[in-house]
N, CA, C and O atoms as a Tripos MOL2 file, in Angstrom:
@<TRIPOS>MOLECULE
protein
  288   287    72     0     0
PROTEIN
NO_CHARGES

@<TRIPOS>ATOM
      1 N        -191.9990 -103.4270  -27.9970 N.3       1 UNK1
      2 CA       -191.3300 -102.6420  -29.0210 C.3       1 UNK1
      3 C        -191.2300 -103.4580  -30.3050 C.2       1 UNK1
      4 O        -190.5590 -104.4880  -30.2490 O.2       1 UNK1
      5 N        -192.0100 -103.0130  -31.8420 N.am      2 UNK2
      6 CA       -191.5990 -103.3490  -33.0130 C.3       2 UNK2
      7 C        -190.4330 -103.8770  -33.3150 C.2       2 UNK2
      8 O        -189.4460 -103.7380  -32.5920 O.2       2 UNK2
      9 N        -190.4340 -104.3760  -34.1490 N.am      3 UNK3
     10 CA       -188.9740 -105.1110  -34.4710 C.3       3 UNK3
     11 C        -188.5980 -103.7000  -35.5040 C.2       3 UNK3
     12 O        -189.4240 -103.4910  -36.3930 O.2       3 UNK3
     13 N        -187.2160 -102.5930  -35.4060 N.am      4 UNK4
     14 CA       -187.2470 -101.8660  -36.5480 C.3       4 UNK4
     15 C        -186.4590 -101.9410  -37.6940 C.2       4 UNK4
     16 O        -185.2630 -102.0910  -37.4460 O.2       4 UNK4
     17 N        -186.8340 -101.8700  -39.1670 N.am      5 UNK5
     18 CA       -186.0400 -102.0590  -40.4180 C.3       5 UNK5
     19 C        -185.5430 -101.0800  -40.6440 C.2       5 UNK5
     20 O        -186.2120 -100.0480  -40.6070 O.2       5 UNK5
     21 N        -184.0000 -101.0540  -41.0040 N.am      6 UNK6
     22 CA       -183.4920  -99.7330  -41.6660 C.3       6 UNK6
     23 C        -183.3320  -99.8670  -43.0760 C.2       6 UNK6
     24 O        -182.4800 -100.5670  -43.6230 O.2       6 UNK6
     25 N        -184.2820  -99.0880  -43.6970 N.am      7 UNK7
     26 CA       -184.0930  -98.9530  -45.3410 C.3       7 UNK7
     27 C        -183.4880  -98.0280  -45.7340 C.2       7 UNK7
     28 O        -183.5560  -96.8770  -45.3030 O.2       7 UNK7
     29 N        -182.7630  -98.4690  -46.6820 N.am      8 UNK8
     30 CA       -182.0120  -97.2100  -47.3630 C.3       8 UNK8
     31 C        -182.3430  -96.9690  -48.8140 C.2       8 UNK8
     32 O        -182.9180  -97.9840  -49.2060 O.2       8 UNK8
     33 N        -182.2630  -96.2550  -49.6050 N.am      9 UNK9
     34 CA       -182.7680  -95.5240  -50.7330 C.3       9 UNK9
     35 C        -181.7410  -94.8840  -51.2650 C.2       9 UNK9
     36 O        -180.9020  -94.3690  -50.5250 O.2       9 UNK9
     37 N        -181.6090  -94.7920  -53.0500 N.am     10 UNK10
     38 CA       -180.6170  -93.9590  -53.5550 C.3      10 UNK10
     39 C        -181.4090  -92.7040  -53.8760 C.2      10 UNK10
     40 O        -182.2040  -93.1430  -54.7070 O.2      10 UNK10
     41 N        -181.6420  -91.6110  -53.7530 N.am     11 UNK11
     42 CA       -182.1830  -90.2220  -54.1750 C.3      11 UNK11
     43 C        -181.2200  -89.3640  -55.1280 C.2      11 UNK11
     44 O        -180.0730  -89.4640  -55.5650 O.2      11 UNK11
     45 N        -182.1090  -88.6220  -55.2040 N.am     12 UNK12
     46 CA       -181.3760  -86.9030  -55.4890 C.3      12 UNK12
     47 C        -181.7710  -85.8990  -54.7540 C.2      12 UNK12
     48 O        -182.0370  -84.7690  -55.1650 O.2      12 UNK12
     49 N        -181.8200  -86.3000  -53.6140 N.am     13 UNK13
     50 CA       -182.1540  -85.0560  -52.6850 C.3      13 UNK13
     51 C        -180.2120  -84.5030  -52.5820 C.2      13 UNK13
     52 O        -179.1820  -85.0610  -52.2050 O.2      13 UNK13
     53 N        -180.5090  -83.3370  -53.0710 N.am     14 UNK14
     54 CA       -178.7610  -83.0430  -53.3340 C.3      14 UNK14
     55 C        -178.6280  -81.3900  -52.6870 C.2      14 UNK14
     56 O        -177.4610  -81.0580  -52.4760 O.2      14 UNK14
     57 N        -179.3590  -80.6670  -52.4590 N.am     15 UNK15
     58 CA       -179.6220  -79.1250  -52.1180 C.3      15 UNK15
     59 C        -180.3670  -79.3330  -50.6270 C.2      15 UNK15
     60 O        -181.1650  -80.1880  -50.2430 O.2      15 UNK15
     61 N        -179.8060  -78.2690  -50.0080 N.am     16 UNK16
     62 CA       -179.9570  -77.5620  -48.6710 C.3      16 UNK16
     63 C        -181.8810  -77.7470  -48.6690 C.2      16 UNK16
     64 O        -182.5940  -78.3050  -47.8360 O.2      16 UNK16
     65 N        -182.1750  -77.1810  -49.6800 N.am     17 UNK17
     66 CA       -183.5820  -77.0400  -49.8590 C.3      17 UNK17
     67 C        -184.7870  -78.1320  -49.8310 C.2      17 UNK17
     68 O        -185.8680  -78.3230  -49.2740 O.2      17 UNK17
     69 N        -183.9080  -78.7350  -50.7910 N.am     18 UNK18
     70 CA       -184.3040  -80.2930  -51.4290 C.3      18 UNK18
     71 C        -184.3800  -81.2670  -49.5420 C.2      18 UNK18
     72 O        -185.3150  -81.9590  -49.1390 O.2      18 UNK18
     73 N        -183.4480  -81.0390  -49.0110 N.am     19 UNK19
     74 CA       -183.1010  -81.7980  -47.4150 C.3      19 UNK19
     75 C        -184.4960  -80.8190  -46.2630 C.2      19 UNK19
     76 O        -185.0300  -81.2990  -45.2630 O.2      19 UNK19
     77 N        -184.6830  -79.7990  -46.6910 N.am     20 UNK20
     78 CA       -185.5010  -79.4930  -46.2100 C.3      20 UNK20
     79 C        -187.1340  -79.4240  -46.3280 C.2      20 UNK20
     80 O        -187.9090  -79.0750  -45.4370 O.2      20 UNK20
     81 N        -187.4300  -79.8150  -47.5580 N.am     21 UNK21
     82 CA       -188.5770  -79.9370  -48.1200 C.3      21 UNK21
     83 C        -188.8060  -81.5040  -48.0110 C.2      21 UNK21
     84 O        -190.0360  -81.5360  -48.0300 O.2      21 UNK21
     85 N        -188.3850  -82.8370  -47.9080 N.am     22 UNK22
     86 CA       -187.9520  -83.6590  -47.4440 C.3      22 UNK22
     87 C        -188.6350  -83.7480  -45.6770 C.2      22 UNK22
     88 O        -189.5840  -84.3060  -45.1260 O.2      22 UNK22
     89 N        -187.7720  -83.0570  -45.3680 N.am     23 UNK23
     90 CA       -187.7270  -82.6690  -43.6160 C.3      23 UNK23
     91 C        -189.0320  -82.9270  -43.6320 C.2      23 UNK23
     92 O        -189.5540  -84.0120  -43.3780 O.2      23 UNK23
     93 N        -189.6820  -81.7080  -43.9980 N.am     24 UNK24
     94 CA       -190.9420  -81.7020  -43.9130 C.3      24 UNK24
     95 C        -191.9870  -83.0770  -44.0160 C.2      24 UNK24
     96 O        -192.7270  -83.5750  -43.1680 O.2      24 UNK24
     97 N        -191.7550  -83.3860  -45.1850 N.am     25 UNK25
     98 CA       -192.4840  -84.8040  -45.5030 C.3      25 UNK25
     99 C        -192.2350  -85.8190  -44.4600 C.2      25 UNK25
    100 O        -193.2350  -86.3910  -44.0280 O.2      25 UNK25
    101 N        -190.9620  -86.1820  -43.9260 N.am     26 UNK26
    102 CA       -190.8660  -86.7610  -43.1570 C.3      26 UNK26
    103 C        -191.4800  -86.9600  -41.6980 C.2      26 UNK26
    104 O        -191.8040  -87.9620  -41.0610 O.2      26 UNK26
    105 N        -191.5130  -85.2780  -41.3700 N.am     27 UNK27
    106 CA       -192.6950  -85.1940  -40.4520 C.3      27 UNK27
    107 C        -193.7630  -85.4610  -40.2300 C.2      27 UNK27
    108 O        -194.3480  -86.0450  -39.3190 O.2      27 UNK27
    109 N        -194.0950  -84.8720  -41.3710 N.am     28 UNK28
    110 CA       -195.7010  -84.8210  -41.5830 C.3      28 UNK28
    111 C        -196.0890  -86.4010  -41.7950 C.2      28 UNK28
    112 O        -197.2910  -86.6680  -41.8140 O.2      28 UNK28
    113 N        -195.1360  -87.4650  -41.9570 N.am     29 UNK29
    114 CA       -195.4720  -88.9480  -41.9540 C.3      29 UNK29
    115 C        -195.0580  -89.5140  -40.5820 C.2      29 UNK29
    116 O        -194.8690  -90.7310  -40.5770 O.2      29 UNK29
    117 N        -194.8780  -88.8510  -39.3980 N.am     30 UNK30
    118 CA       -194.2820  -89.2640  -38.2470 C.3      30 UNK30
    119 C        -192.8140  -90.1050  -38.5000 C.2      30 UNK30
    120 O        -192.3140  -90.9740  -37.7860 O.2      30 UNK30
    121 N        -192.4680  -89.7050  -39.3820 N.am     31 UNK31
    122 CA       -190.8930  -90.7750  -39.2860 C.3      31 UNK31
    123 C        -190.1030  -89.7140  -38.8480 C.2      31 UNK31
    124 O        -189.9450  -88.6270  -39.4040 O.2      31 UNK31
    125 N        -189.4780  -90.2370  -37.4990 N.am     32 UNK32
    126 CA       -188.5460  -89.3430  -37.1030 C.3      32 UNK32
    127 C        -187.4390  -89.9140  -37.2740 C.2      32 UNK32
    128 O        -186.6600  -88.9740  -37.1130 O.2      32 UNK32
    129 N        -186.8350  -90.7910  -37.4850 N.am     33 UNK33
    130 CA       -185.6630  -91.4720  -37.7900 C.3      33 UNK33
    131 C        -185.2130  -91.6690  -39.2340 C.2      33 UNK33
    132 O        -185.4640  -92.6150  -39.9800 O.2      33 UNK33
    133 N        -184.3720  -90.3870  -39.5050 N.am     34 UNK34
    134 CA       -183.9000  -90.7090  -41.1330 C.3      34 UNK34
    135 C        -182.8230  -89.6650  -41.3540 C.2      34 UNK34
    136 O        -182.7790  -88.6190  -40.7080 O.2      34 UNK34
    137 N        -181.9320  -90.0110  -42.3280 N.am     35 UNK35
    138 CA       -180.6450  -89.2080  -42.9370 C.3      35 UNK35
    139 C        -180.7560  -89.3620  -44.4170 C.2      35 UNK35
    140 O        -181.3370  -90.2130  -45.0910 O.2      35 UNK35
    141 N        -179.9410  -88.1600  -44.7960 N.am     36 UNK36
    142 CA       -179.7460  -88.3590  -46.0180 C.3      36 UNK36
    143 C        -177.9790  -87.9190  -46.4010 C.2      36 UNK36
    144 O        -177.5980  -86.7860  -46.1030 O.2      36 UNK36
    145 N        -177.2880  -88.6250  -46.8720 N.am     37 UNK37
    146 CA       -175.8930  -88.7580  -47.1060 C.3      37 UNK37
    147 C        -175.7990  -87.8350  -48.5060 C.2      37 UNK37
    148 O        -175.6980  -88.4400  -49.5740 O.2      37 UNK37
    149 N        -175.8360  -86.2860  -48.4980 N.am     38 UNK38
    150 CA       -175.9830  -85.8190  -49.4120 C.3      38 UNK38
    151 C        -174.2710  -85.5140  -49.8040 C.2      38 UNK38
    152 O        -174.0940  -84.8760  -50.8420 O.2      38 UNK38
    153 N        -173.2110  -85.8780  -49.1380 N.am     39 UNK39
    154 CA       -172.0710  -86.0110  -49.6490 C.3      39 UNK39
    155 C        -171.6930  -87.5390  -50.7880 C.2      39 UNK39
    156 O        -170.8000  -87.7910  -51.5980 O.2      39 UNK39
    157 N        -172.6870  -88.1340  -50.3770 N.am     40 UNK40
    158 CA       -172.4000  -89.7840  -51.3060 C.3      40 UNK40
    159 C        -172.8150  -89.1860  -52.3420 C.2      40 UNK40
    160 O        -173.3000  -88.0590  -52.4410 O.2      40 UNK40
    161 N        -172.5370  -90.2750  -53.4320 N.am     41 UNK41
    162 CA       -173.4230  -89.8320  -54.9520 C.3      41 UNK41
    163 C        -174.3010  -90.3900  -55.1020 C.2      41 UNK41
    164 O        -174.8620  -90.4140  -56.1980 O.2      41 UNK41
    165 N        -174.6940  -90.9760  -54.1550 N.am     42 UNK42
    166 CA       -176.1460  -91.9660  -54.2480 C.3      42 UNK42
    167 C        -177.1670  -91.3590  -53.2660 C.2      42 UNK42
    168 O        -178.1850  -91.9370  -52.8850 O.2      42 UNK42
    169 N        -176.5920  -89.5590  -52.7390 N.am     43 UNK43
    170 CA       -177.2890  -89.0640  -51.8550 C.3      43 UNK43
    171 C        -178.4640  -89.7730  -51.1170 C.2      43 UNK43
    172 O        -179.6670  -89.5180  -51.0550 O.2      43 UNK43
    173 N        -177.4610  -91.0360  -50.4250 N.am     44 UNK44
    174 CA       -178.2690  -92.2620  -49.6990 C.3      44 UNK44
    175 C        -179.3100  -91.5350  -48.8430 C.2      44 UNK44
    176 O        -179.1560  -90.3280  -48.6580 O.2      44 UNK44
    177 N        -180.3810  -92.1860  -48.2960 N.am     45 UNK45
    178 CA       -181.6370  -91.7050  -47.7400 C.3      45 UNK45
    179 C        -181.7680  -93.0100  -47.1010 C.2      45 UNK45
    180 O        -181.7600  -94.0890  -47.6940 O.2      45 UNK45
    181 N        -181.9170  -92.7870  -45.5660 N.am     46 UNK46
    182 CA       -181.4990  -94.0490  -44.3040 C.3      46 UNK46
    183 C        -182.7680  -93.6780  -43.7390 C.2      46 UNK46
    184 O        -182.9330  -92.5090  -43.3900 O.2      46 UNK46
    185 N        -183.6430  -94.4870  -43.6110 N.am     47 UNK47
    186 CA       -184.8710  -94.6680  -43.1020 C.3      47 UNK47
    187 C        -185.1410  -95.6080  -41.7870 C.2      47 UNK47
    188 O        -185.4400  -96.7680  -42.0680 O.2      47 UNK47
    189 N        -185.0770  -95.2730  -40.3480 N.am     48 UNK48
    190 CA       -185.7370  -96.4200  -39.8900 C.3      48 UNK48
    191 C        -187.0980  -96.3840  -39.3300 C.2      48 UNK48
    192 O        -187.7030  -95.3610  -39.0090 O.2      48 UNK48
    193 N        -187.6440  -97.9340  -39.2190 N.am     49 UNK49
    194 CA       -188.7180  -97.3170  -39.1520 C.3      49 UNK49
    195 C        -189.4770  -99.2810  -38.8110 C.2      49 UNK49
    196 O        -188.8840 -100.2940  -39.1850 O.2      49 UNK49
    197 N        -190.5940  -99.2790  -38.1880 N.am     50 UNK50
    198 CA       -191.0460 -100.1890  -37.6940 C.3      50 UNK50
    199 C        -192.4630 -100.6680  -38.4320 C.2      50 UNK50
    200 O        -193.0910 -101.7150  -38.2730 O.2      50 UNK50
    201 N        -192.6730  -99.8120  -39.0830 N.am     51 UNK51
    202 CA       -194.0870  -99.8980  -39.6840 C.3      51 UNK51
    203 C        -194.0750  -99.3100  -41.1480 C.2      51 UNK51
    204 O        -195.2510  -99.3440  -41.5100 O.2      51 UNK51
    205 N        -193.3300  -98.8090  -42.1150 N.am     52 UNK52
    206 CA       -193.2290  -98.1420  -43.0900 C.3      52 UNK52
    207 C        -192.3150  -99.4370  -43.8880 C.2      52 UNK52
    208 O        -191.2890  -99.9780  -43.4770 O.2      52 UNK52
    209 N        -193.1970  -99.7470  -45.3550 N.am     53 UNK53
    210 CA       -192.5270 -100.6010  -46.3190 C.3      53 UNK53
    211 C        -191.4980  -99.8070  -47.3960 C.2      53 UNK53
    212 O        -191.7440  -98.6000  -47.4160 O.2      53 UNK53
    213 N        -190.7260 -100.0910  -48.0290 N.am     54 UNK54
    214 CA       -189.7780  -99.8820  -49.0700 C.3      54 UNK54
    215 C        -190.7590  -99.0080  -49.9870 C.2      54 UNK54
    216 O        -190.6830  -97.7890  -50.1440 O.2      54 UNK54
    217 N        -191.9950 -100.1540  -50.7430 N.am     55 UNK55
    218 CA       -192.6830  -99.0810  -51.3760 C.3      55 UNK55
    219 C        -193.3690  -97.6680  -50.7320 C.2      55 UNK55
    220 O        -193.6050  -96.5940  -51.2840 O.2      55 UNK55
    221 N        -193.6130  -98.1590  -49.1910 N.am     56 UNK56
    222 CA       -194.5240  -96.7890  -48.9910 C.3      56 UNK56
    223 C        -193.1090  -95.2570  -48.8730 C.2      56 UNK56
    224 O        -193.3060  -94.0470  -48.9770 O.2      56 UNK56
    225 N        -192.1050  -95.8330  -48.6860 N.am     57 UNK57
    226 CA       -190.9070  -94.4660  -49.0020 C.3      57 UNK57
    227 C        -190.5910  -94.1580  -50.4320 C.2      57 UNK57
    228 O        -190.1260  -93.0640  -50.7510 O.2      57 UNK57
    229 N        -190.8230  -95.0610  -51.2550 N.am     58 UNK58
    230 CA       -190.5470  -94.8610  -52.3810 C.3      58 UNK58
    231 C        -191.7490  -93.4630  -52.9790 C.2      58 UNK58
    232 O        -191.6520  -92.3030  -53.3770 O.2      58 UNK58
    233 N        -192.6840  -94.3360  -52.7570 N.am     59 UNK59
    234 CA       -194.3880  -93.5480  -53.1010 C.3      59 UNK59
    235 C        -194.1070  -92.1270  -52.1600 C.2      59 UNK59
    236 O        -193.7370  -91.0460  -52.6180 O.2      59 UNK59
    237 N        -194.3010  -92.3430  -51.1670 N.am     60 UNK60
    238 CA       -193.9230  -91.1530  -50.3400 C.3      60 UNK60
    239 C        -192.5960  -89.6560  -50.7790 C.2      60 UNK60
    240 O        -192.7140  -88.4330  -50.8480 O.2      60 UNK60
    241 N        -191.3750  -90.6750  -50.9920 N.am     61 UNK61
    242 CA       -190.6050  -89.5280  -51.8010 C.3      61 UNK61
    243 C        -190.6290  -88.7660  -53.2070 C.2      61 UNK61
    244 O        -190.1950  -87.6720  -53.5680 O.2      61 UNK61
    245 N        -191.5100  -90.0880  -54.0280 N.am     62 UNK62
    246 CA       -191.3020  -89.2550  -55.5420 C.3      62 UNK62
    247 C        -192.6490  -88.7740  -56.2750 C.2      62 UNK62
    248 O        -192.8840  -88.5440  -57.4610 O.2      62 UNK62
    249 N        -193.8050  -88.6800  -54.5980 N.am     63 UNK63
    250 CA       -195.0000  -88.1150  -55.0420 C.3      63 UNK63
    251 C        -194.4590  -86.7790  -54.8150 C.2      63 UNK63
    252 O        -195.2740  -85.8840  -55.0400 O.2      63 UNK63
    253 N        -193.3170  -86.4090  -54.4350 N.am     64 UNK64
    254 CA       -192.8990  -85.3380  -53.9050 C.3      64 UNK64
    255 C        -191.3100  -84.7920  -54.9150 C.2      64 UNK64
    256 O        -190.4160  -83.9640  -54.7420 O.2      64 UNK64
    257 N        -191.5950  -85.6190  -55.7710 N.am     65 UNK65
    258 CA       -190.9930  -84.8710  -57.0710 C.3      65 UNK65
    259 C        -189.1990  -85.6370  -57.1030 C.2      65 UNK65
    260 O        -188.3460  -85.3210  -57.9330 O.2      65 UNK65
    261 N        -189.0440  -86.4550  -56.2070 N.am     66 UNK66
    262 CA       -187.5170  -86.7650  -56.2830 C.3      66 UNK66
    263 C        -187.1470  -88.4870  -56.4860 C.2      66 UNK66
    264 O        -187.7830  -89.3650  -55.9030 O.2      66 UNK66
    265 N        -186.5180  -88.6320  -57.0010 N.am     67 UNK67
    266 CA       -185.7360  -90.0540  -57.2500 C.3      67 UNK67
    267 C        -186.0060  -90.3700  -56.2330 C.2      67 UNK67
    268 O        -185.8590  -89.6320  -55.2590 O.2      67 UNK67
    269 N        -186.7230  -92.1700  -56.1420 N.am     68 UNK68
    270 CA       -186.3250  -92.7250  -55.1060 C.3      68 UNK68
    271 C        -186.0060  -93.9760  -55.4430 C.2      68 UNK68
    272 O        -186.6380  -94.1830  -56.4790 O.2      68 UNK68
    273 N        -185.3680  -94.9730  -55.1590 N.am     69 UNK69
    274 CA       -184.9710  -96.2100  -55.7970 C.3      69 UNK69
    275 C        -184.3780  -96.8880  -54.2930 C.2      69 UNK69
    276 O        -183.7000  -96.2730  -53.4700 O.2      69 UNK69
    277 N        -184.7570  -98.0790  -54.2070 N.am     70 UNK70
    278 CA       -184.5070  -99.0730  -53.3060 C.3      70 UNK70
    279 C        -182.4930  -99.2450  -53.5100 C.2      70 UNK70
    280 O        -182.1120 -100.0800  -54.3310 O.2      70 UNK70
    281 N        -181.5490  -98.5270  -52.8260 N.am     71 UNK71
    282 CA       -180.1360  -98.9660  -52.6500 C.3      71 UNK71
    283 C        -180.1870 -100.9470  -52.6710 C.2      71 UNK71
    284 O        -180.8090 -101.7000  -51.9220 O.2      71 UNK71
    285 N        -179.2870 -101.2650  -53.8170 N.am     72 UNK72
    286 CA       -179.2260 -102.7650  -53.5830 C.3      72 UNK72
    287 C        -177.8050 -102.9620  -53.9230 C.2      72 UNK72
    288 O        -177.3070 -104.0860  -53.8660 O.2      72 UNK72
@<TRIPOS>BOND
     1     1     2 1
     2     2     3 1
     3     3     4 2
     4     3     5 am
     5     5     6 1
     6     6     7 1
     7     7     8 2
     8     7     9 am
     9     9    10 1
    10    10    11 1
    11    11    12 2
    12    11    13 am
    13    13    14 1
    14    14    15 1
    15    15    16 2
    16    15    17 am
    17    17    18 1
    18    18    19 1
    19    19    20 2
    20    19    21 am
    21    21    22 1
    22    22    23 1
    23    23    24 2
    24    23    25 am
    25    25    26 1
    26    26    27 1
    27    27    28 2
    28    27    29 am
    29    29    30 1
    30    30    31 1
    31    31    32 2
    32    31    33 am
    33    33    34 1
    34    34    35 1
    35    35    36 2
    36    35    37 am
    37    37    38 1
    38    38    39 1
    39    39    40 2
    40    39    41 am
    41    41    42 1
    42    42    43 1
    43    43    44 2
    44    43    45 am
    45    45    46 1
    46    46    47 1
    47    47    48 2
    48    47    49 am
    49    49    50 1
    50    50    51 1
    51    51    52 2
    52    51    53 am
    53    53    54 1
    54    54    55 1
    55    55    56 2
    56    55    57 am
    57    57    58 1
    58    58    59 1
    59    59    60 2
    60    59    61 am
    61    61    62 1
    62    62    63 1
    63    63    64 2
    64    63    65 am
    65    65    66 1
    66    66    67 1
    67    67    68 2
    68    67    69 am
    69    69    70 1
    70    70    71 1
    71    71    72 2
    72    71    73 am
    73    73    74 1
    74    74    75 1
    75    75    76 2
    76    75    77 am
    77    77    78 1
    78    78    79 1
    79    79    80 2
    80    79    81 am
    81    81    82 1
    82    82    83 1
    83    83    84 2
    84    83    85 am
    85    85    86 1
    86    86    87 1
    87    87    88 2
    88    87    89 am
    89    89    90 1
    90    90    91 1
    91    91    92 2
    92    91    93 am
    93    93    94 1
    94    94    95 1
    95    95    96 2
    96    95    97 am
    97    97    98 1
    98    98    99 1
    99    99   100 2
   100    99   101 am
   101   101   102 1
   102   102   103 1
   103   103   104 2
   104   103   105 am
   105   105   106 1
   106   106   107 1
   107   107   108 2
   108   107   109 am
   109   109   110 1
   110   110   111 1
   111   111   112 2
   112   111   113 am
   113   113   114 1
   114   114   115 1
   115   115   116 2
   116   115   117 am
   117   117   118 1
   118   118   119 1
   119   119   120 2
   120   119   121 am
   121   121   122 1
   122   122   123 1
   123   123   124 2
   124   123   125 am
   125   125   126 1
   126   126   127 1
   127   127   128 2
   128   127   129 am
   129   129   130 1
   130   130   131 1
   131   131   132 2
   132   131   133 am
   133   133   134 1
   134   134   135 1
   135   135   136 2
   136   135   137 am
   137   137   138 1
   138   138   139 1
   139   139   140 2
   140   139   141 am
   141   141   142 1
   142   142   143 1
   143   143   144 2
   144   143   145 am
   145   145   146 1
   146   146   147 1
   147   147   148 2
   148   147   149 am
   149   149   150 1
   150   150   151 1
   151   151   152 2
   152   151   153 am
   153   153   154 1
   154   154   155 1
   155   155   156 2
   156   155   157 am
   157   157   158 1
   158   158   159 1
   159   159   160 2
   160   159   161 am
   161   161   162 1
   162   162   163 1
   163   163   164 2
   164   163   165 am
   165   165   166 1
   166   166   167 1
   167   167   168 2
   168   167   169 am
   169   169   170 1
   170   170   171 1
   171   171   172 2
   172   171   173 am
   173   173   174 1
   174   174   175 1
   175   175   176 2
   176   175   177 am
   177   177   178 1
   178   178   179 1
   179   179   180 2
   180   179   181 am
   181   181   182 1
   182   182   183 1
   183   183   184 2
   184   183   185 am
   185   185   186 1
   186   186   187 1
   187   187   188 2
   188   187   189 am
   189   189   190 1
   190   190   191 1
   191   191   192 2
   192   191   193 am
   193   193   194 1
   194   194   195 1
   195   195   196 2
   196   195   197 am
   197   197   198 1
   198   198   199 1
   199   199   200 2
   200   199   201 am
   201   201   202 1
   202   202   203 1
   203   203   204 2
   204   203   205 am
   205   205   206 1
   206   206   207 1
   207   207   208 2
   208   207   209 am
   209   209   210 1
   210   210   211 1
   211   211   212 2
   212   211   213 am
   213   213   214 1
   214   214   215 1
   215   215   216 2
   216   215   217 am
   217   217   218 1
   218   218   219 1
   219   219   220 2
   220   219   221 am
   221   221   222 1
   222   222   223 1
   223   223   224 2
   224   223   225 am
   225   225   226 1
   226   226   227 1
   227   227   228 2
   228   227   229 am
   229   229   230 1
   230   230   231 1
   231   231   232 2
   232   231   233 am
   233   233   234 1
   234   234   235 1
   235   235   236 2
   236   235   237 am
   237   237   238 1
   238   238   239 1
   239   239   240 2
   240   239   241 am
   241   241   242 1
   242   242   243 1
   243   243   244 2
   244   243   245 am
   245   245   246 1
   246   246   247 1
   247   247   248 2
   248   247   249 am
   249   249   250 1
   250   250   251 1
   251   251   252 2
   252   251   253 am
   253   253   254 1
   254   254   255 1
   255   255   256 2
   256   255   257 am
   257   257   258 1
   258   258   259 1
   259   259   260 2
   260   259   261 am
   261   261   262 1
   262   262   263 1
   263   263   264 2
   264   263   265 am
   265   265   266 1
   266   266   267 1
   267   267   268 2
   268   267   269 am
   269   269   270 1
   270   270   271 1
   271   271   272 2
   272   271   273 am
   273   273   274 1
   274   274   275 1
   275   275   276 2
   276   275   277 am
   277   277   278 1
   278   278   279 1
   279   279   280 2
   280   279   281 am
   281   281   282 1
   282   282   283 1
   283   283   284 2
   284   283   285 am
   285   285   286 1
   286   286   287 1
   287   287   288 2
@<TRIPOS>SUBSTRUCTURE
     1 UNK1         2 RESIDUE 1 A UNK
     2 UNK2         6 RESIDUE 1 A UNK
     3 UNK3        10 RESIDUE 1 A UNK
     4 UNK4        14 RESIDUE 1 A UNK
     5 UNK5        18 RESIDUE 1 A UNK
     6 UNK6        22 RESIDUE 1 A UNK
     7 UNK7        26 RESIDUE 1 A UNK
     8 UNK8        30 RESIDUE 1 A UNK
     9 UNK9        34 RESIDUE 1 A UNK
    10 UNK10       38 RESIDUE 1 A UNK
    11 UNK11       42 RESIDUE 1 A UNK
    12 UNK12       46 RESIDUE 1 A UNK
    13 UNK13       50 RESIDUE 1 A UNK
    14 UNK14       54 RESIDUE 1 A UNK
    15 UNK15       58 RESIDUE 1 A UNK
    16 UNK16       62 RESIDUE 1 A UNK
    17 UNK17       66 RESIDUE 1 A UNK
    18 UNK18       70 RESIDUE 1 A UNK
    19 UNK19       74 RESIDUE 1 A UNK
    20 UNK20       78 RESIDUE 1 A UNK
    21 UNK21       82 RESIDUE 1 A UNK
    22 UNK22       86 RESIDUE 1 A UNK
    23 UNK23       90 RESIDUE 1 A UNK
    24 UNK24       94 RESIDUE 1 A UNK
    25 UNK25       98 RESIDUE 1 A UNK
    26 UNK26      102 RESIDUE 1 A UNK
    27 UNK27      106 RESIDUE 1 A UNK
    28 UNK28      110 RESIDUE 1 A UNK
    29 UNK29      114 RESIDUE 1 A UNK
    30 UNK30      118 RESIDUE 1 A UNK
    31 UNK31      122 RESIDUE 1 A UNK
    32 UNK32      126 RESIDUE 1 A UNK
    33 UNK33      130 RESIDUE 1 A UNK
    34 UNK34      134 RESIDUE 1 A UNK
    35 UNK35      138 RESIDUE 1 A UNK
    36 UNK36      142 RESIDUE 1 A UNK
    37 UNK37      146 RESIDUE 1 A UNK
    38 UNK38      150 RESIDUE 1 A UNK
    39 UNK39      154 RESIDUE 1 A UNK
    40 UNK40      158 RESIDUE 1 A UNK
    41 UNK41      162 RESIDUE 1 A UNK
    42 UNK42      166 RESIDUE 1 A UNK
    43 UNK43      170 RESIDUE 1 A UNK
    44 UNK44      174 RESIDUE 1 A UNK
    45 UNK45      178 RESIDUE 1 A UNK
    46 UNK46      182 RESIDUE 1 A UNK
    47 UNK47      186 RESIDUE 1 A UNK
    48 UNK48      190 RESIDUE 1 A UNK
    49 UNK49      194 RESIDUE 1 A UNK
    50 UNK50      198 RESIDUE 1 A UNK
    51 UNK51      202 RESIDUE 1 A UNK
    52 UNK52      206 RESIDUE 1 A UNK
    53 UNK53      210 RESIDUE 1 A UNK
    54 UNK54      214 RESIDUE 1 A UNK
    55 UNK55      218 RESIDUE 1 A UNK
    56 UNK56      222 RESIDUE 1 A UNK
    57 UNK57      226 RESIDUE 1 A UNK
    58 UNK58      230 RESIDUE 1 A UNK
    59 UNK59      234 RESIDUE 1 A UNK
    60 UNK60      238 RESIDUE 1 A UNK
    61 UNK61      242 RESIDUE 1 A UNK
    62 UNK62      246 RESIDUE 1 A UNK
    63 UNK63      250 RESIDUE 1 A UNK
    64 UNK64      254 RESIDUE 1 A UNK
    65 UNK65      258 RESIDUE 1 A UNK
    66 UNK66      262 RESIDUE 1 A UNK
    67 UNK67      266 RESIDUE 1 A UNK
    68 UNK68      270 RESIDUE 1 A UNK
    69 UNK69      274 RESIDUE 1 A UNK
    70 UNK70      278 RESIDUE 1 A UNK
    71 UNK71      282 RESIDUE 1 A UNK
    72 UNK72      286 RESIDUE 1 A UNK
């Protein structure tokens, strides 16, 4: 078993819709392990994942139209 990293991300995934269009992407990249804290204001985005870098979620979320920024 991989060693796994949990990354987190500040977004604007902020709508029912936005969490579901998301969903999707997430699938369609096999990451099944992820949240998004759309009550925070940093509508945090919790990624884990064993093989996926910081940039490839970044690239991955805002080819898809939404904020993504490394939480530091």
């Amino acid at each position: 078993m991989g060693f796994k990293n949990i990354l987190l991300f500040k977004t604007d995934i902020r709508t029912i819709e936005d969490k579901q269009l998301i969903a999707k992407v997430m699938d369609d990249n096999k990451i099944d392990q992820w949240t998004v804290d759309q009550q925070d204001i940093d509508c945090v985005l919790r990624i884990v994942s064993d093989k996926l870098k910081l940039t490839d979620i970044i690239q991955l979320v805002s080819r898809n139209g939404y904020l993504c920024e490394e939480l530091t």
